[in-house]
Backbone as numpy.savetxt, mean C-alpha at the origin, in Angstrom:
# Nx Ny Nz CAx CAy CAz Cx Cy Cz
4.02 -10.45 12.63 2.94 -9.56 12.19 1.65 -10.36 12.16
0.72 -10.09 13.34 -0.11 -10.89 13.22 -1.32 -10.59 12.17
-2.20 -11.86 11.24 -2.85 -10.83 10.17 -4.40 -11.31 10.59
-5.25 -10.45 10.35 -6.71 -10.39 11.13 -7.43 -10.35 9.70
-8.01 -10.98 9.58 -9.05 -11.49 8.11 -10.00 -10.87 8.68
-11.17 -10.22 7.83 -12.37 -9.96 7.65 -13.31 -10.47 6.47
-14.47 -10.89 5.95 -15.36 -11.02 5.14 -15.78 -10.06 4.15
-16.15 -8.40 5.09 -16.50 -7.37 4.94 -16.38 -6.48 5.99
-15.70 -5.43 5.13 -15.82 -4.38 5.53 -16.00 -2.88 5.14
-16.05 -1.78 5.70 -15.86 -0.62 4.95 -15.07 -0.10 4.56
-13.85 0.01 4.98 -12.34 0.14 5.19 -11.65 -0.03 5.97
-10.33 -0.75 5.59 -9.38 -1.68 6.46 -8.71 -0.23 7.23
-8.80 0.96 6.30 -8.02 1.73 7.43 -8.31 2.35 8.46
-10.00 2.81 7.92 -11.27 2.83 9.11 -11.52 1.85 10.39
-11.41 0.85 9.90 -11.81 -0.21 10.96 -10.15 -0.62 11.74
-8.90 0.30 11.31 -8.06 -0.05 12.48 -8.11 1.24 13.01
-8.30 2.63 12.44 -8.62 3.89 13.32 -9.82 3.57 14.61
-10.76 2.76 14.12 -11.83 2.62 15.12 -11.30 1.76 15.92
-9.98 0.82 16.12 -9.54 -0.23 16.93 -8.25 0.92 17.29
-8.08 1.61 17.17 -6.35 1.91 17.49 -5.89 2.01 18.24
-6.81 1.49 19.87 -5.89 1.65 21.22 -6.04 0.11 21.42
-6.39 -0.71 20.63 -6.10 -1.97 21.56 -5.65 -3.05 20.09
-5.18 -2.47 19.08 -4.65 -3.65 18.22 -3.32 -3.48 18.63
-2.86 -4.35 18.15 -1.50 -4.62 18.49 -0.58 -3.67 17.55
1.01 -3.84 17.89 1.74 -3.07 16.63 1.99 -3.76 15.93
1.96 -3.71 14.69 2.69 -3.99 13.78 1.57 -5.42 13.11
0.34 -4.93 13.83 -1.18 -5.82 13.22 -1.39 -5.74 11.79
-2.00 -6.66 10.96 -2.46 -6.22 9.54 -4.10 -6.36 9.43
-4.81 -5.85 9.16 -6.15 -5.78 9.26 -6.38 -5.95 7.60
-6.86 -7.40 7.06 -7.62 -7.61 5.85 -8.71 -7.68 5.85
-9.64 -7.18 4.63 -10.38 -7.61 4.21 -10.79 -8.14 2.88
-11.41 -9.50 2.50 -12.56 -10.01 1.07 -12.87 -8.67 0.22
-13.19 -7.91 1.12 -14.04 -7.12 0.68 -14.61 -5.75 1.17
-14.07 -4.54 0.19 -14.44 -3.11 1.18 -15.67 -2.50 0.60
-16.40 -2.08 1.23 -17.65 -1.26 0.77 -16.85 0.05 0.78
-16.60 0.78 1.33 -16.34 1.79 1.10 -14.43 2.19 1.26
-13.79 1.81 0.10 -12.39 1.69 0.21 -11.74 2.76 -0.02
-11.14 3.35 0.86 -10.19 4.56 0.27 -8.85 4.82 -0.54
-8.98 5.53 -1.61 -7.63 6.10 -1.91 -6.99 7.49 -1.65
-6.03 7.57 -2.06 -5.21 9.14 -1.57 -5.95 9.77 -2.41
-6.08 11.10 -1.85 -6.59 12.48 -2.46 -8.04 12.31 -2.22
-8.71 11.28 -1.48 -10.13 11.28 -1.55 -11.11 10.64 -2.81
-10.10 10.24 -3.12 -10.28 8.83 -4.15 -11.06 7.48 -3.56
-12.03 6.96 -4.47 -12.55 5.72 -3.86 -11.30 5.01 -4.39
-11.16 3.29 -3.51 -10.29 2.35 -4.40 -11.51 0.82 -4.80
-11.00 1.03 -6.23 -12.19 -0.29 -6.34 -11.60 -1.50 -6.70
-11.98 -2.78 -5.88 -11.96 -4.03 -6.04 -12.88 -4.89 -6.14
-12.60 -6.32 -7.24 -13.98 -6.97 -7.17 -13.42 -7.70 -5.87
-14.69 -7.74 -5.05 -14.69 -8.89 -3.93 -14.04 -10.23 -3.84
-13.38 -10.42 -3.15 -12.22 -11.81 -2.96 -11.47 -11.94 -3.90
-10.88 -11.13 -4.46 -10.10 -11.23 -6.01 -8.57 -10.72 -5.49
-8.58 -9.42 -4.55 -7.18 -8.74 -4.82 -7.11 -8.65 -3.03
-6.17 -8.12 -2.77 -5.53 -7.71 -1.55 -5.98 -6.21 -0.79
-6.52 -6.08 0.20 -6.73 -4.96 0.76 -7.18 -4.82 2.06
-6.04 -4.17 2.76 -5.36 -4.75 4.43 -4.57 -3.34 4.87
-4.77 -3.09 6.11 -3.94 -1.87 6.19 -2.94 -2.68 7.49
-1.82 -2.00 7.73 -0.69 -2.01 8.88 -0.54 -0.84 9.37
-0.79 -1.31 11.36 -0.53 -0.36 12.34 0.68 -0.30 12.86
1.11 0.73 12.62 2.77 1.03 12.77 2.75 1.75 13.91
2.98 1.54 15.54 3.79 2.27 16.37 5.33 2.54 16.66
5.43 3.73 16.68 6.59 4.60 16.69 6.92 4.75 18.12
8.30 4.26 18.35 8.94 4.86 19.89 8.95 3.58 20.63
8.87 2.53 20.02 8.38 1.00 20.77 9.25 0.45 20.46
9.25 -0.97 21.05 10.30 -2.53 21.11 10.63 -2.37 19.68
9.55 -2.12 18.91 10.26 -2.64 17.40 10.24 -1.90 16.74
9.78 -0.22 17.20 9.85 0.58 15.90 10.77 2.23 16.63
11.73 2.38 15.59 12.48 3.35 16.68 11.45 4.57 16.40
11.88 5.53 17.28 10.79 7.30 17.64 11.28 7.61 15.73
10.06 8.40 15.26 10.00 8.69 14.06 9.87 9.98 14.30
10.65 11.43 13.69 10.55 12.72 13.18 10.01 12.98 12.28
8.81 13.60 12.45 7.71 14.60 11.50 8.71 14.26 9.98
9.44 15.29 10.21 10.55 15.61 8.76 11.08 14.30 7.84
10.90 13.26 9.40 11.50 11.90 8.17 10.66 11.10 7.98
8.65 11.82 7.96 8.08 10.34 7.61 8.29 10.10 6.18
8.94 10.61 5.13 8.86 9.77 4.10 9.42 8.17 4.56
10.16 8.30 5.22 10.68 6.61 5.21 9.58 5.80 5.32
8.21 6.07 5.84 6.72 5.14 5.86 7.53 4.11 4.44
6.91 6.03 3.46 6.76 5.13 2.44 7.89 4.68 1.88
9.19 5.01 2.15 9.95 4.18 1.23 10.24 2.79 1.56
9.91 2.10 3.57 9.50 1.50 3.43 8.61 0.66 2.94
7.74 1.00 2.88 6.03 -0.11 1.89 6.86 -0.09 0.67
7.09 0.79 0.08 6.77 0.60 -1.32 8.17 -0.08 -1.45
9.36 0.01 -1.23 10.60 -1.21 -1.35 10.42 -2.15 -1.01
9.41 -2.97 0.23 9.05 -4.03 0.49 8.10 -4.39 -0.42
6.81 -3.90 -1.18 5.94 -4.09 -2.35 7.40 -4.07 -3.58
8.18 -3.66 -3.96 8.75 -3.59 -4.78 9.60 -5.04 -4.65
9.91 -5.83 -3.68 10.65 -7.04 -3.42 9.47 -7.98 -3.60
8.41 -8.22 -3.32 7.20 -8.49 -2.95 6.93 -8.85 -4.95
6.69 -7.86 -5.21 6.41 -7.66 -6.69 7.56 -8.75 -8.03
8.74 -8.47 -7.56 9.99 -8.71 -7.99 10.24 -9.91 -7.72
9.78 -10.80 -6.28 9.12 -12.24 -6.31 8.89 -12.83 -6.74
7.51 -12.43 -7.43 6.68 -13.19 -8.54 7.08 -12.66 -9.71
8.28 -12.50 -10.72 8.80 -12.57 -11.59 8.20 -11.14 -12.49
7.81 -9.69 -11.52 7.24 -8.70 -12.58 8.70 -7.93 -11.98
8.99 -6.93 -12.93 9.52 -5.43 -12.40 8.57 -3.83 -12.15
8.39 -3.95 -10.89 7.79 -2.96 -10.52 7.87 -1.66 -10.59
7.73 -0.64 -10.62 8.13 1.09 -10.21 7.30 1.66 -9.34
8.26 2.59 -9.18 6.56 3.70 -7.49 6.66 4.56 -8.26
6.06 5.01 -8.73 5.16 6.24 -9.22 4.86 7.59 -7.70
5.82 8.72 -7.92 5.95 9.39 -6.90 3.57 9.93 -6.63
3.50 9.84 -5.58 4.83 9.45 -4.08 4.49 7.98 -4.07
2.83 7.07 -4.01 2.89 5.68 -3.60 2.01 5.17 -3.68
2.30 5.00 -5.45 1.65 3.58 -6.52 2.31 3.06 -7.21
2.20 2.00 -6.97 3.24 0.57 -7.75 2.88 0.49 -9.17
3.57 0.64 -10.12 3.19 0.66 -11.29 3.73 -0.51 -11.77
3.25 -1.16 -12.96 4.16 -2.94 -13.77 4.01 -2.19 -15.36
5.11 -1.49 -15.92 5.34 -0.81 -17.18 4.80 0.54 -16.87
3.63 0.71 -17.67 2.95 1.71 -17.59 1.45 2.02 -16.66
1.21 0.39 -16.49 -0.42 0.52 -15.66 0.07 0.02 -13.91
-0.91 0.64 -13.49 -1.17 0.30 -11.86 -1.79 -0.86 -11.40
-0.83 -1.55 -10.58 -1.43 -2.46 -10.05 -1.61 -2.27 -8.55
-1.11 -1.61 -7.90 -1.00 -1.38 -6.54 -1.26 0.22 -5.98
-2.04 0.41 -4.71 -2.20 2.05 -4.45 -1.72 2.20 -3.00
-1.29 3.23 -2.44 -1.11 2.91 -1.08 -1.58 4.54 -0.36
-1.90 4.43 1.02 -2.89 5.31 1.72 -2.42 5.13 3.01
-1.69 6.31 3.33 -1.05 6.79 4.73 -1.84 7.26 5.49
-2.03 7.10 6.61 -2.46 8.11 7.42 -1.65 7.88 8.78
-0.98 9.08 9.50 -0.06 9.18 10.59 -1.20 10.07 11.36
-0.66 9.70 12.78 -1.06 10.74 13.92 0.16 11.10 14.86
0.21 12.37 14.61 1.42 13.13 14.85 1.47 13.93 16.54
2.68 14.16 17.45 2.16 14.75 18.63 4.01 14.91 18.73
3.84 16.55 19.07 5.34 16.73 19.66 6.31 16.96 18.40
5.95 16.24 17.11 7.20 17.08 16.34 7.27 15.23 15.77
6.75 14.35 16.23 7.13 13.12 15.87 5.41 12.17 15.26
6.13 11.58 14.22 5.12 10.02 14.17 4.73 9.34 15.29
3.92 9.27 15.88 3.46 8.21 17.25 2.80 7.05 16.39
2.12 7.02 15.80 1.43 6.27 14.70 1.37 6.51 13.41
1.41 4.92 12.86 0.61 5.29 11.29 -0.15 4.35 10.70
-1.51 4.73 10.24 -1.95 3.41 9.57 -1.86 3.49 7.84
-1.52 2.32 7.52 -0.49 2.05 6.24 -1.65 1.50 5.29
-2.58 1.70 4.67 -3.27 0.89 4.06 -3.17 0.94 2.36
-2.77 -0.44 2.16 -2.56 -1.30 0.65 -3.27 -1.84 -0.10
-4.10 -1.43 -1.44 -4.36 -2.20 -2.12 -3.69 -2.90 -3.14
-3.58 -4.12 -3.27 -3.12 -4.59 -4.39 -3.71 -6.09 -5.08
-3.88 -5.14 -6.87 -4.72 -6.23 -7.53 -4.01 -7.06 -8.01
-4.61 -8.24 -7.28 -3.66 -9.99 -7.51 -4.94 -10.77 -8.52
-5.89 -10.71 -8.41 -6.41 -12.07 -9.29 -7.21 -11.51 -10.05
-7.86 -10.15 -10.11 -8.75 -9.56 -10.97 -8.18 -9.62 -12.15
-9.23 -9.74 -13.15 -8.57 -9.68 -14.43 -10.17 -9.08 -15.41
-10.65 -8.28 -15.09 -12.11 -8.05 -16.19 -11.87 -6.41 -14.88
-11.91 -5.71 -15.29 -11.89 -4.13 -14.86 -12.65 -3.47 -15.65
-13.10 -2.16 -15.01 -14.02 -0.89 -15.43 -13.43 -0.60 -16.75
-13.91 -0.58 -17.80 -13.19 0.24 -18.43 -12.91 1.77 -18.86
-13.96 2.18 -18.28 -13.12 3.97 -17.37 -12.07 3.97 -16.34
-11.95 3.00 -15.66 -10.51 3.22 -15.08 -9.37 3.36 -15.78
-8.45 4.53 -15.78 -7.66 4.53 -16.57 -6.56 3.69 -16.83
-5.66 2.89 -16.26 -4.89 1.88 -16.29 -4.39 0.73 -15.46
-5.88 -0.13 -14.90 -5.31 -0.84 -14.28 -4.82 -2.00 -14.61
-3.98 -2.88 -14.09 -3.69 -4.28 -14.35 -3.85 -4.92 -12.59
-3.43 -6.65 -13.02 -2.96 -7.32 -11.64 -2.15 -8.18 -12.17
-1.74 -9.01 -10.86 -0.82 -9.88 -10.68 -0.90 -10.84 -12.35
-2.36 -11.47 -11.65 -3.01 -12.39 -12.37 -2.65 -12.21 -14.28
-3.13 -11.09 -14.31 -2.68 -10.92 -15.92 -1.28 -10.43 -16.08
-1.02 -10.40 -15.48 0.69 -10.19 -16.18 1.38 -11.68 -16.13
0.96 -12.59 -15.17 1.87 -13.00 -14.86 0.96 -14.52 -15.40
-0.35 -14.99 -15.50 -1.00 -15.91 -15.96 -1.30 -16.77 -15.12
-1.03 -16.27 -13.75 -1.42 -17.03 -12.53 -2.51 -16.59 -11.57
-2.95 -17.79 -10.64 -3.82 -17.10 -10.15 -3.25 -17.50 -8.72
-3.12 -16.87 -7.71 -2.28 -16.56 -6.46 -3.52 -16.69 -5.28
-3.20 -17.43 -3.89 -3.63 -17.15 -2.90 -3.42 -16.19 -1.90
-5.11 -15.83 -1.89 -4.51 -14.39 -1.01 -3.73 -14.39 0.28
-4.04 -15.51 1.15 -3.75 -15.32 2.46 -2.21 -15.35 1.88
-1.69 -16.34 1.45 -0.36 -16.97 0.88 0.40 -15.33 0.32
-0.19 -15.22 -0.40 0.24 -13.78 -0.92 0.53 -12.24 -0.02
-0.33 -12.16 0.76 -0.14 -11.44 1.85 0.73 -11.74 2.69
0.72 -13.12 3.58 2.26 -13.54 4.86 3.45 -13.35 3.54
3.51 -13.34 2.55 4.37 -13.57 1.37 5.24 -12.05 1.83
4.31 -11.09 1.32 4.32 -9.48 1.45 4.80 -9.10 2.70
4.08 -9.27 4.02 4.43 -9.16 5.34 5.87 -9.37 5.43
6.38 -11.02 4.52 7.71 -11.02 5.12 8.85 -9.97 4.92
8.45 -9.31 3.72 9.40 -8.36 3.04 8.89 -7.21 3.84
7.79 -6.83 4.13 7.51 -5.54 5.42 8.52 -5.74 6.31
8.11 -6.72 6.84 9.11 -7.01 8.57 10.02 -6.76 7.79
11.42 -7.11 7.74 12.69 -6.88 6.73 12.87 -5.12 6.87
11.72 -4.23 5.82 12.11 -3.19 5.64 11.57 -1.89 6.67
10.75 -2.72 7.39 10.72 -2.44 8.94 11.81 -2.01 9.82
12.60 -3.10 10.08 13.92 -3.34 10.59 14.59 -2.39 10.40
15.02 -2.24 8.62 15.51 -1.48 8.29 15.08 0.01 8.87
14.25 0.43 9.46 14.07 1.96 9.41 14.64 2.24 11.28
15.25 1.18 11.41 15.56 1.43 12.76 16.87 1.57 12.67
17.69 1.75 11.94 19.42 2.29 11.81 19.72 3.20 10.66
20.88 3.53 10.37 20.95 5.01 9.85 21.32 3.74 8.44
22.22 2.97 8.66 22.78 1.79 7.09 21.52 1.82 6.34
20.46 0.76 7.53 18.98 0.95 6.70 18.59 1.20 5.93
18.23 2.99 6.64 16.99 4.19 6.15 18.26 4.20 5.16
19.61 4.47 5.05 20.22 4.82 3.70 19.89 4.01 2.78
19.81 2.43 3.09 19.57 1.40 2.01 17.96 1.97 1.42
17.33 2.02 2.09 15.43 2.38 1.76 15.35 3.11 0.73
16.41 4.36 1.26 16.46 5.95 0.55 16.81 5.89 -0.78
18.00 5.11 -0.84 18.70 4.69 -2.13 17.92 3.35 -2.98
17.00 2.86 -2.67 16.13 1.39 -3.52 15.46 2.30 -4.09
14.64 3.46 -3.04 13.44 3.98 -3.12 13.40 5.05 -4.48
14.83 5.90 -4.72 15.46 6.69 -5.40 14.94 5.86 -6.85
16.06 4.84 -6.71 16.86 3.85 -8.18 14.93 3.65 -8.65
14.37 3.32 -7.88 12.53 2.95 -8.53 11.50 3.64 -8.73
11.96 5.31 -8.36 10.52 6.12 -8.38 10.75 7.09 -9.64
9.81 7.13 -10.09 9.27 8.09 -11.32 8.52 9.29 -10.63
8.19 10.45 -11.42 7.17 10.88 -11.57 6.74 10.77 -12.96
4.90 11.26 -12.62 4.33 11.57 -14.16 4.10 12.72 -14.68
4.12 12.76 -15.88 4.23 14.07 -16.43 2.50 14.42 -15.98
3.11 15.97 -15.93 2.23 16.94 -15.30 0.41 16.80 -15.94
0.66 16.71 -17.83 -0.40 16.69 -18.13 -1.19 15.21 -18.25
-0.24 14.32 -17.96 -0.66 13.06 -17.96 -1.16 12.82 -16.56
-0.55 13.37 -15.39 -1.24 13.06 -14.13 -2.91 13.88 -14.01
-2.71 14.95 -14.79 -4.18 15.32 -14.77 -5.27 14.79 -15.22
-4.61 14.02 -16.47 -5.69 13.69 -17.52 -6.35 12.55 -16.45
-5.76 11.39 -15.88 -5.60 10.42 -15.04 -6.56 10.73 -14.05
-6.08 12.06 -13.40 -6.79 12.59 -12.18 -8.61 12.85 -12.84
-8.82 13.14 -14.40 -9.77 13.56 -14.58 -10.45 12.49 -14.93
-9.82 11.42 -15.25 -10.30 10.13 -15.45 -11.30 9.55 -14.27
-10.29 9.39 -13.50 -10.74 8.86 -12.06 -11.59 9.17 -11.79
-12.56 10.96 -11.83 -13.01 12.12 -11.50 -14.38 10.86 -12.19
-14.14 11.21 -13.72 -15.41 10.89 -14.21 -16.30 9.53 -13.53
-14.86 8.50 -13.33 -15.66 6.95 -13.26 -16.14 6.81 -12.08
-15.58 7.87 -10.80 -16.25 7.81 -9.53 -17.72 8.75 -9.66
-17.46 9.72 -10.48 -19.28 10.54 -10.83 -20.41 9.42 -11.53
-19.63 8.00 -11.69 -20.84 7.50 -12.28 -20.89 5.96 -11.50
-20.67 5.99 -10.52 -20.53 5.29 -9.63 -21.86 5.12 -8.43
């Protein structure tokens, strides 16, 4: 998995949509630093600059290394990422959870967010770009954000990113692999099961209204 550093950018998942006929498969596109970072639902994602992790992966489907993917079975994307973030996590001595459908939670707060985007043709995945944030060294946050943590404070360390990322990659490749046999996707299905929560209904709103406010004052 080859990994492509940036300084700055706007978004790692933007800037591999704007590359997506000539990066490679199975590329990771980082950056220091996003000006304009996305989360799911149209969510900004915020990081302080050179502190945390935020890199997306181009996944082709139907190739040397990735078998043809069915519309119906992209959940496996995510139960890939997030079982490889969950080994990844489980590494460095935290116990993780996914928070349906795909944020890494450490107890009750978030340390990790993740942001799919597939391009679909025929009934199948042809592509997907996979993009991850995860907070490793920040430790001073908004305090309108409703619950974040990182690596760094849970764990009292302070981690290198590049180091930390090929770290992550290796457990990708791994659950990669895995989505190319039926043993696999069963192993994925069943990690993915034993680790995901949902949140209660009025607590995901309150959260959702949280978010709402700290991006209106942004």
């Amino acid at each position: 998995m080859q990994i492509y550093w940036h300084e700055v950018l706007d978004s790692t998942n933007s800037e591999v949509r704007r590359h997506l006929e000539t990066l490679d498969n199975l590329s990771v596109t980082a950056a220091l630093e996003q000006t304009a970072g996305r989360g799911r639902g149209g969510h900004r994602w915020a990081s302080a600059p050179g502190e945390n992790l935020m890199f997306s992966v181009l996944l082709r489907f139907g190739t040397a290394e990735l078998a043809p993917l069915a519309v119906k079975d992209a959940l496996l994307i995510t139960q890939a990422v997030t079982v490889a973030l969950v080994r990844f996590f489980e590494s460095e001595g935290v116990s993780p959870r996914i928070k349906w459908p795909n944020d890494i939670w450490i107890g009750d707060r978030k340390i990790c967010g993740i942001l799919i985007e597939n391009t679909v043709d025929a009934g199948n995945v042809t592509a997907s770009i996979v993009g991850i944030g995860i907070n490793l060294n920040q430790t001073d946050f908004d305090p309108a954000l409703p619950n974040p943590t990182s690596l760094s404070l849970l764990t009292g360390r302070r981690f290198n990113l590049k180091a930390a990322l090929e770290n992550f990659c290796s457990f990708l490749g791994q659950t990669l692999g895995d989505m190319n046999g039926i043993a696999g996707r069963n192993e994925l299905a069943s990690r993915f099961a034993e680790k995901m929560f949902y949140l209660e209904k009025d607590r995901e709103e309150a959260m959702e209204a949280a978010i709402a406010r700290y991006e209106s004052l942004q």
